[in-house]
C-alpha positions as CSV (number, residue, x, y, z in Angstrom):
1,X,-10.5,-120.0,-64.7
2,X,-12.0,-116.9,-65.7
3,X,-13.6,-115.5,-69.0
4,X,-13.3,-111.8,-67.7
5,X,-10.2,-109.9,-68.0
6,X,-8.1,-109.6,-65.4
7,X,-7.4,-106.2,-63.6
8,X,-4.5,-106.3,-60.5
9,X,-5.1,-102.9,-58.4
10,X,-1.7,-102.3,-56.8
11,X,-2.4,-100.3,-53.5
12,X,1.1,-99.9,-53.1
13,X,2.2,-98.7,-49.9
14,X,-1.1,-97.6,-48.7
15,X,-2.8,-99.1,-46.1
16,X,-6.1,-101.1,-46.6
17,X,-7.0,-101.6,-43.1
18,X,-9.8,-100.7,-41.8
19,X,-8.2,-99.1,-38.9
20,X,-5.6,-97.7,-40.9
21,X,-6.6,-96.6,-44.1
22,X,-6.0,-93.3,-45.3
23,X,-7.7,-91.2,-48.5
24,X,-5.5,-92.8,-51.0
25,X,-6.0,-96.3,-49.8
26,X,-9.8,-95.0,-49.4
27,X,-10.3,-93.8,-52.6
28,X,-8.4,-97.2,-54.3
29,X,-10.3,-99.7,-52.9
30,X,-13.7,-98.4,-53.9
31,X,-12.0,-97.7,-57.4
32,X,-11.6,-101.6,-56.8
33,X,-15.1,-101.8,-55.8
34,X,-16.7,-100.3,-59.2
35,X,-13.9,-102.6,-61.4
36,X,-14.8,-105.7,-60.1
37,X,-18.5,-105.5,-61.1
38,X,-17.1,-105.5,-64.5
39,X,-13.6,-107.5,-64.4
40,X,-11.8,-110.2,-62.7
41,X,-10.6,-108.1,-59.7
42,X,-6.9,-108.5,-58.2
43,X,-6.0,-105.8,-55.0
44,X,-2.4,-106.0,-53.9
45,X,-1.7,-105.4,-50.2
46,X,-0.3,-105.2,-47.1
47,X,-1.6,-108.4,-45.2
48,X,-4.3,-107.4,-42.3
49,X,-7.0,-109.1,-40.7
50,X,-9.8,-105.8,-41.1
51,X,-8.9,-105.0,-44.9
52,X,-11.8,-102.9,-46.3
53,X,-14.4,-103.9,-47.8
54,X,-13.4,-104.8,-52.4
55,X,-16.2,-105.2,-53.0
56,X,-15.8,-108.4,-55.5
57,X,-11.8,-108.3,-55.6
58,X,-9.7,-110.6,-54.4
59,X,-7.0,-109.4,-52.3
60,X,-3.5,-111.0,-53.1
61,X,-0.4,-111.0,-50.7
62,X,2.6,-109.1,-51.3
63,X,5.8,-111.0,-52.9
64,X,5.3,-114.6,-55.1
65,X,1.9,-114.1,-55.0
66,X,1.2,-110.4,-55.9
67,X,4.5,-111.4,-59.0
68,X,2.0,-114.5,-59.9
69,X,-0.8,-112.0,-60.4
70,X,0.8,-109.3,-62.0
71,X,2.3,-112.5,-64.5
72,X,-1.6,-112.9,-65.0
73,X,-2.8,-110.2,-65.2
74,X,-4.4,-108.5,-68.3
75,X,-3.9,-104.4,-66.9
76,X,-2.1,-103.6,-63.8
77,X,-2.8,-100.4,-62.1
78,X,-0.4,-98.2,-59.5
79,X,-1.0,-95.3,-57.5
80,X,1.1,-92.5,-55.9
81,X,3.8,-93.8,-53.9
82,X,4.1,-97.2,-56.0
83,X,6.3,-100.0,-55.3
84,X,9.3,-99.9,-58.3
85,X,9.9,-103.8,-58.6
86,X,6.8,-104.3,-59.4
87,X,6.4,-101.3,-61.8
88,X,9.0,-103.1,-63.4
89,X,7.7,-106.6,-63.2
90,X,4.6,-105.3,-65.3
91,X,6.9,-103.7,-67.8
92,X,8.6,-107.1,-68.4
93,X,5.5,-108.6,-68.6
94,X,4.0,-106.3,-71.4
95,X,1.1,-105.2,-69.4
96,X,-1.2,-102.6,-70.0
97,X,-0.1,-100.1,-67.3
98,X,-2.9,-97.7,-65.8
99,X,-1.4,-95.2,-63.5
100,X,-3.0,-92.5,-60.8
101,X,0.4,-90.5,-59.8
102,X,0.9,-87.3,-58.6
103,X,4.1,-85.6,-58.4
104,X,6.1,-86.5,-55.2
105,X,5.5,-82.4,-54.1
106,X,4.3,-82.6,-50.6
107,X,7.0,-85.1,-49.7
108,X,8.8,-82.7,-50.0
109,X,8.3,-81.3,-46.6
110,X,7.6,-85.0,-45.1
111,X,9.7,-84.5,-41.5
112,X,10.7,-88.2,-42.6
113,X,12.5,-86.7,-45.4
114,X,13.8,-83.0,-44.2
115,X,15.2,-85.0,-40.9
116,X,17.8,-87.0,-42.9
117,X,21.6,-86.2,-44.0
118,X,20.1,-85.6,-47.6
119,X,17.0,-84.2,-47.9
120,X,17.0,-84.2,-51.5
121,X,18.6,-87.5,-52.1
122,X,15.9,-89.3,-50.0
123,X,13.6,-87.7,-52.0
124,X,14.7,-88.9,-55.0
125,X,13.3,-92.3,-54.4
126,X,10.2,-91.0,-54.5
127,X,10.7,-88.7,-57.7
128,X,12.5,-91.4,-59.7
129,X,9.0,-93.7,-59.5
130,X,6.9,-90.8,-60.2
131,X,9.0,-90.1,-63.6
132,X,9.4,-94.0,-63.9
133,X,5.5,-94.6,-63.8
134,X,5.4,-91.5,-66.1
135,X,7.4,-93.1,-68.6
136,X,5.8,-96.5,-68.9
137,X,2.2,-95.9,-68.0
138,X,-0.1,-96.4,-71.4
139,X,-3.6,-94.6,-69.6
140,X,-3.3,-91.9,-66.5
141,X,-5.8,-91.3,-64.4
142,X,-6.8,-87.5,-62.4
143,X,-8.5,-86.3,-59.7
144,X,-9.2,-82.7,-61.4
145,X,-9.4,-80.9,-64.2
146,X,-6.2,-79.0,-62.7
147,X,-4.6,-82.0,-61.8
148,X,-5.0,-83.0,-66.0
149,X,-4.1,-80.0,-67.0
150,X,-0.5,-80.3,-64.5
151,X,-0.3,-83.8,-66.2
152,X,-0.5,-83.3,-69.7
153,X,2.2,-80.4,-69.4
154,X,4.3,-83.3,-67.6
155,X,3.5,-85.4,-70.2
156,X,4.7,-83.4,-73.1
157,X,7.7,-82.4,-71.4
158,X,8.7,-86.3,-71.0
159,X,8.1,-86.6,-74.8
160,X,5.4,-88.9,-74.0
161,X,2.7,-87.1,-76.4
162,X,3.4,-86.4,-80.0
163,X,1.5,-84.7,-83.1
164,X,0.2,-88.0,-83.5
165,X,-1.7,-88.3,-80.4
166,X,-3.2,-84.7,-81.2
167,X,-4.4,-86.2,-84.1
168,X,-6.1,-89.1,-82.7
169,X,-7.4,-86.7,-80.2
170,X,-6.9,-83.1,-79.4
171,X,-8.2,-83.3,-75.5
172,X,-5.7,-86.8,-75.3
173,X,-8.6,-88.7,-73.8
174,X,-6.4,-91.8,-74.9
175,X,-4.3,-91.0,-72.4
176,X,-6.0,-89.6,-69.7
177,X,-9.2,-89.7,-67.3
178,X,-10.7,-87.8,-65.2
179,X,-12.2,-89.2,-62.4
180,X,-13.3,-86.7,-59.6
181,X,-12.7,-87.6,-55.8
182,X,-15.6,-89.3,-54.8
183,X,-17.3,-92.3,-53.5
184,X,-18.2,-96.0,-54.4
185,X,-22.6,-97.2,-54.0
186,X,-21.2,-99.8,-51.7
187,X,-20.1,-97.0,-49.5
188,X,-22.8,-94.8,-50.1
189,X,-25.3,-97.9,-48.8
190,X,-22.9,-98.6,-45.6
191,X,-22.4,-94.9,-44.7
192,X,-26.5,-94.2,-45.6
193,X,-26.8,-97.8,-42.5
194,X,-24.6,-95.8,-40.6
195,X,-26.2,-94.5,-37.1
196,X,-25.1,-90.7,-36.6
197,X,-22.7,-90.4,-33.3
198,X,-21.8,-87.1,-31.7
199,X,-17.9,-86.8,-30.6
200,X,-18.1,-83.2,-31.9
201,X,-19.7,-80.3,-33.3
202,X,-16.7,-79.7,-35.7
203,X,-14.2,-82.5,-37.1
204,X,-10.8,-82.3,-38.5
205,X,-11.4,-85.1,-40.7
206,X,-8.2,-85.8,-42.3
207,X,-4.5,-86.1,-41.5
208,X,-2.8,-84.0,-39.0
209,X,0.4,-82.8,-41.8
210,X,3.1,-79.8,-41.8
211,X,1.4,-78.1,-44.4
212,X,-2.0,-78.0,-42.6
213,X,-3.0,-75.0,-39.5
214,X,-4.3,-77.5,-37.1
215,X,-3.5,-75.1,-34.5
216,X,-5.8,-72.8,-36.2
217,X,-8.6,-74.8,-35.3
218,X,-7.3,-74.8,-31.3
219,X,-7.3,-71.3,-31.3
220,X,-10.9,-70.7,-32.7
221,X,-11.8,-72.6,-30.3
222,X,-10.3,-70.8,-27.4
223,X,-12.0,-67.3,-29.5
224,X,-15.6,-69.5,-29.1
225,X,-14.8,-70.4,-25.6
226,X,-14.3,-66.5,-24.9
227,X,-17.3,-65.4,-26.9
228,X,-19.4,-67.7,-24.9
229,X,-20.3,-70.0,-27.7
230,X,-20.7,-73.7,-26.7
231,X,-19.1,-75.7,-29.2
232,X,-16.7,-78.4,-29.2
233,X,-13.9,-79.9,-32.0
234,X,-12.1,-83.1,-32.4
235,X,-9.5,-84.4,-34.7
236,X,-10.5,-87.8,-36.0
237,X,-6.8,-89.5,-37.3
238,X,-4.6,-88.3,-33.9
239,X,-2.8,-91.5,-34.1
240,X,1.6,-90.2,-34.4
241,X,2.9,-91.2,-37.4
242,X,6.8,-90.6,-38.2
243,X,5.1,-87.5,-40.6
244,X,2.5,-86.1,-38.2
245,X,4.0,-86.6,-34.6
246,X,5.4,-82.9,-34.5
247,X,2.5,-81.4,-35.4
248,X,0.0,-83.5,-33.5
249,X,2.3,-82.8,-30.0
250,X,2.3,-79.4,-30.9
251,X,-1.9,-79.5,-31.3
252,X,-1.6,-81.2,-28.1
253,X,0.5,-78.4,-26.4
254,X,-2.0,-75.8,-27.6
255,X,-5.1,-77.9,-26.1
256,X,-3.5,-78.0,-22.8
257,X,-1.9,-74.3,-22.9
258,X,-5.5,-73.0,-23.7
259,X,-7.4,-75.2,-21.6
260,X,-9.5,-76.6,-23.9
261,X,-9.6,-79.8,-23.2
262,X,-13.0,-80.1,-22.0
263,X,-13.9,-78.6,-26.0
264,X,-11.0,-79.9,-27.9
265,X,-10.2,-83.5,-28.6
266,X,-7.7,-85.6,-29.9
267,X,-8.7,-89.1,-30.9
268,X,-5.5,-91.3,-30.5
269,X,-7.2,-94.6,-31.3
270,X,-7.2,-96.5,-34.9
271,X,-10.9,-95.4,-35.9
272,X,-12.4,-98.2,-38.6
273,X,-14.5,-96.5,-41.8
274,X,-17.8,-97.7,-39.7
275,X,-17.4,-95.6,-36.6
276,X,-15.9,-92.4,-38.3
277,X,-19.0,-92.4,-40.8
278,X,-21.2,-92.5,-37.5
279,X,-18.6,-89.3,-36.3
280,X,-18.9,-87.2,-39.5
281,X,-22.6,-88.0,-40.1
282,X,-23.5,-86.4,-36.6
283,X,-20.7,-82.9,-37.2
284,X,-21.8,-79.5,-37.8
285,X,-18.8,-79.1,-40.0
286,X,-15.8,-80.3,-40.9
287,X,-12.5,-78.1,-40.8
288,X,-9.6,-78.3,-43.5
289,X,-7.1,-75.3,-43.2
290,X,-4.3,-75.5,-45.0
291,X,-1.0,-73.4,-45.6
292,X,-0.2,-71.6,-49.2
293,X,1.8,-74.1,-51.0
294,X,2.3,-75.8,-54.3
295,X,1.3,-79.3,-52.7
296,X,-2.3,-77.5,-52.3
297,X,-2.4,-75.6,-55.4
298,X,-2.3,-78.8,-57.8
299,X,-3.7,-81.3,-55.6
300,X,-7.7,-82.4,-54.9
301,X,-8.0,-82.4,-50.7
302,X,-9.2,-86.2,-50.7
303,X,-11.5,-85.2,-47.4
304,X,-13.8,-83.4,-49.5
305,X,-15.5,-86.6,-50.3
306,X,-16.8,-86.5,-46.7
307,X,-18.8,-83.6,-47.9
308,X,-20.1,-84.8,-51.2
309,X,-21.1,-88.1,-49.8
310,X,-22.6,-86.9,-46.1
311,X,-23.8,-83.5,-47.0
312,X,-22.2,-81.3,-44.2
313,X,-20.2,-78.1,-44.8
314,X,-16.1,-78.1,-45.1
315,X,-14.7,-74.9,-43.9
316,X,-11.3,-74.2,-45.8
317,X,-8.3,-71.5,-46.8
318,X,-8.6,-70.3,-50.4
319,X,-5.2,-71.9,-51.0
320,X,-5.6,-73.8,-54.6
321,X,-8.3,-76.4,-56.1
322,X,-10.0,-76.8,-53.2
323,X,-11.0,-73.8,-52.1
324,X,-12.6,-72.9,-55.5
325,X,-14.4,-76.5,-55.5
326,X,-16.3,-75.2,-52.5
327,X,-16.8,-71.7,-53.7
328,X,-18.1,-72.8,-56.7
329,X,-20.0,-75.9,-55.6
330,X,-21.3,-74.2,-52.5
331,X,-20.1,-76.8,-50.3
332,X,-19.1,-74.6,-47.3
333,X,-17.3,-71.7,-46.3
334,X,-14.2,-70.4,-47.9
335,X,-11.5,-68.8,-45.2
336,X,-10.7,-66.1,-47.8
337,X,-8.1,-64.5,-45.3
338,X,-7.5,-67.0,-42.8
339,X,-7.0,-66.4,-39.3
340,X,-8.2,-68.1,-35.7
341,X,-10.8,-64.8,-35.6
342,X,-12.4,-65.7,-39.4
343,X,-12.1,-69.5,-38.4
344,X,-14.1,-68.8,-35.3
345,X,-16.1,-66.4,-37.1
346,X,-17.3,-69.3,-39.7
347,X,-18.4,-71.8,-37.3
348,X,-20.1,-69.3,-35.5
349,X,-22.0,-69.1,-38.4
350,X,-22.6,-72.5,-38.3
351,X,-23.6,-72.9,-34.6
352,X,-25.9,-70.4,-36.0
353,X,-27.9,-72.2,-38.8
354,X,-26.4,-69.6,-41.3
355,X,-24.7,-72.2,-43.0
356,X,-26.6,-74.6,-45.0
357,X,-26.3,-77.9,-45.6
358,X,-24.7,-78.9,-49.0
359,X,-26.7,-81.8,-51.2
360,X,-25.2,-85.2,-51.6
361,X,-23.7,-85.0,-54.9
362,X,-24.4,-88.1,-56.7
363,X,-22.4,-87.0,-60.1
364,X,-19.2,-88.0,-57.7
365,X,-20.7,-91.3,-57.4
366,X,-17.3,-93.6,-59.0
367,X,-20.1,-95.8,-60.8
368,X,-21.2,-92.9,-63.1
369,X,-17.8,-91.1,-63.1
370,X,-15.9,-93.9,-64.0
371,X,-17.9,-94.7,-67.0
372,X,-15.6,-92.7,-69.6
373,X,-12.7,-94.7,-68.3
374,X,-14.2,-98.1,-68.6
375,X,-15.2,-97.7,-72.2
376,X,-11.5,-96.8,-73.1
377,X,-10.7,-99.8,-71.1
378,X,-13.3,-102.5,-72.7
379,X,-11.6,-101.3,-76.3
380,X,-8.2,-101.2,-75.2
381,X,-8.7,-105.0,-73.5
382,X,-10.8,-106.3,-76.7
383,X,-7.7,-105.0,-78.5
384,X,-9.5,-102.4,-80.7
C-alpha cells in the first residue's frame, strides 16, 4: 500500500506506443511523467509492448483492471476523445474528476465521420462525451489562454459556474488551469541524448489531416526545384490511417506528378519518439500549413512543442492561436498570405540563414507550468 494519493490518467483512446503515439497521447504521458514525482501514478491504456516512457506510473490494462483502479483511485483524469463507461464509472465512484477536453470540432470533418449515412449522428458520440465530461468534471485543464477563454464561455452556458464561483474567484482558477503545450525534463534529457539525423532539410512534423495544405508543401518544393535551390522535405507520420489516407495518397500523387521524389519524402514506417527526435533535431524547419477553420482558431497545434523543446523554426498560415504564438514568440515565420510561392519564399529564407534559430523555451517545461495546478490539487486531495 501506498501513503500517496492516488492519481489514474485515463489516455483514453490515444495511443501510448512508441511507434504510434500521437500529440495527445504525447503530451498525456509526460503530464503522467511530472504527476508521478508527486502521486501514486495510474496510466490507463491500450496494451503494447513499446508503451512510452511514465516516467514513475504504472500503466494499468483496459477492462477489470483499469475499473479496479478507477475504484481506487483518489482523482481520475480524461482527455479529449474519453471512453464514456468509464467517465461514468468515476461518477459512481465519487471521484474527483480532472478533465482536458476540447470540443469535438475538427471531427467534424474526420472522412471517418462525413463517409457514413449520418454524418451528424456519428458525430454525436463524440459531442455527447464532450458535454458529458463537461458536466461532471470538478477541475478543467487548457492548452491556451484562448482555449480558457472558449471554456469558461462553455462553462457558463452549461450552468456549471454561478455568482458563487465569482466570488470565490473572479478569474475561476478553481476550475480551471492553464497549462501551455509543452514538454516533460524526462524528455528534455532524452531528446538533449538524442544524436541529430538528417532525412530532411524541412519536416512536416505532425499528422497528414483534411484541414491541413500538405500539398502546399509539394508544391514549394517543385517552386525550389525550379529556382535551383537544393533542398529537400519529408513528412514524418505517412503511415494511412482511416482519417489521413485521402490526403496522404493525394500528397503522394503530387510527389510523383512533380517529380519530386528524389526531394520529397513520405515516411510510411511507425517512427518511435527516439528516432523522430534524432529527425527534427537535424531539420532546418518544420512546416505546419493549415486551412481557415474553427478547428484552428480555438485550438493550440500540439507540433509546436517541437519548436519550444528543439529550438528550430515552424513555418505556418496565420489561421488562429498558432500563428500569433509564433508571431509573437518569434518562433518562425508566419505565412501571412499563404500560397506554394510564400511557402517557397520562407524556406528560401531559411536555406539562406535569414531565419534564426528560436531559444529552447524552458517556461514550457510541464514541471514549472504545472505548478499552479498541483497546488490546487494538494488542497483539493488534503480536503481543504
Amino acid at each position: 500500500m501506498t501513503d500517496q494519493p492516488i492519481v489514474v490518467v485515463d489516455a483514453g483512446s490515444y495511443s501510448l506506443s512508441d511507434t504510434s503515439i500521437a500529440g495527445t497521447g504525447q503530451r498525456l504521458s509526460e503530464i503522467a511523467q511530472v504527476l508521478s514525482q508527486h502521486y501514486t501514478v495510474r496510466v490507463l491504456t491500450r496494451p503494447a509492448a513499446d508503451t512510452v516512457d511514465l516516467g514513475a506510473a504504472e500503466q494499468v490494462a483496459l477492462g477489470e483492471e483499469a475499473a479496479r483502479a478507477i475504484a481506487a483511485a483518489d482523482a481520475v483524469m480524461f482527455f479529449d476523445t474519453p471512453d464514456r463507461a468509464r467517465i461514468e464509472l468515476a461518477v459512481a465512484h465519487r471521484k474527483l474528476i480532472i478533465g482536458e477536453c476540447r470540443a469535438p470540432i475538427e471531427h467534424m470533418s474526420f472522412p471517418s465521420v462525413l463517409a457514413g449515412a449520418d454524418p451528424t449522428g456519428e458525430h454525436q458520440r463524440f459531442l455527447g462525451t464532450y458535454r458529458r465530461l463537461l458536466q461532471v468534471t470538478h477541475h478543467f485543464l487548457c492548452r491556451s489562454q484562448v482555449e480558457r477563454a472558449a471554456l469558461l464561455s462553455t462553462l457558463c452556458a452549461f450552468g456549471r459556474t454561478t455568482p458563487d464561483d465569482i466570488a470565490r474567484s473572479a478569474t475561476l482558477d478553481h476550475l480551471v488551469s492553464t497549462v501551455p503545450v509543452g514538454f516533460s525534463r524526462r524528455a528534455l534529457e532524452s531528446a538533449d541524448a538524442t544524436e541529430p539525423v538528417h532525412m530532411a532539410d524541412f519536416l512536416w512534423t505532425g499528422g497528414i489531416w483534411a484541414f491541413f495544405e500538405p500539398l502546399m508543401l509539394v508544391e514549394a518544393m517543385a517552386i525550389l526545384r525550379d529556382r535551383d535551390v537544393d533542398a529537400s522535405a519529408a513528412f514524418l507520420h505517412a503511415v494511412p490511417t482511416e482519417d489521413t489516407r485521402s490526403t496522404i495518397a493525394e500528397v503522394r500523387g503530387a510527389i510523383h506528378g512533380l517529380e519530386l521524389g528524389d526531394r520529397v519524402h513520405l515516411h510510411t514506417q511507425p517512427l518511435a519518439l527516439s528516432q523522430r527526435d534524432q529527425y527534427v533535431k537535424a531539420a532546418q524547419a518544420y512546416v505546419c500549413v493549415a486551412k481557415p477553420g474553427a478547428e484552428n482558431e480555438t485550438g493550440t497545434r500540439l507540433r509546436l512543442r517541437d519548436t519550444w523543446l528543439h529550438g528550430i523554426p515552424t513555418i505556418i498560415d496565420p489561421h488562429g492561436i498558432s500563428g500569433d504564438l509564433v508571431a509573437r514568440e518569434n518562433l518562425g515565420v508566419v505565412l501571412h498570405e499563404p500560397s506554394a510561392k510564400s511557402l517557397a519564399d520562407a524556406l528560401q529564407q531559411v536555406k539562406s540563414g535569414a531565419v534564426g534559430r528560436p531559444a529552447r523555451r524552458m517556461e514550457r517545461l510541464y514541471e514549472n507550468s504545472m505548478a499552479t495546478f498541483m497546488t490546487w490539487l494538494d488542497k483539493e486531495l488534503r480536503g481543504e
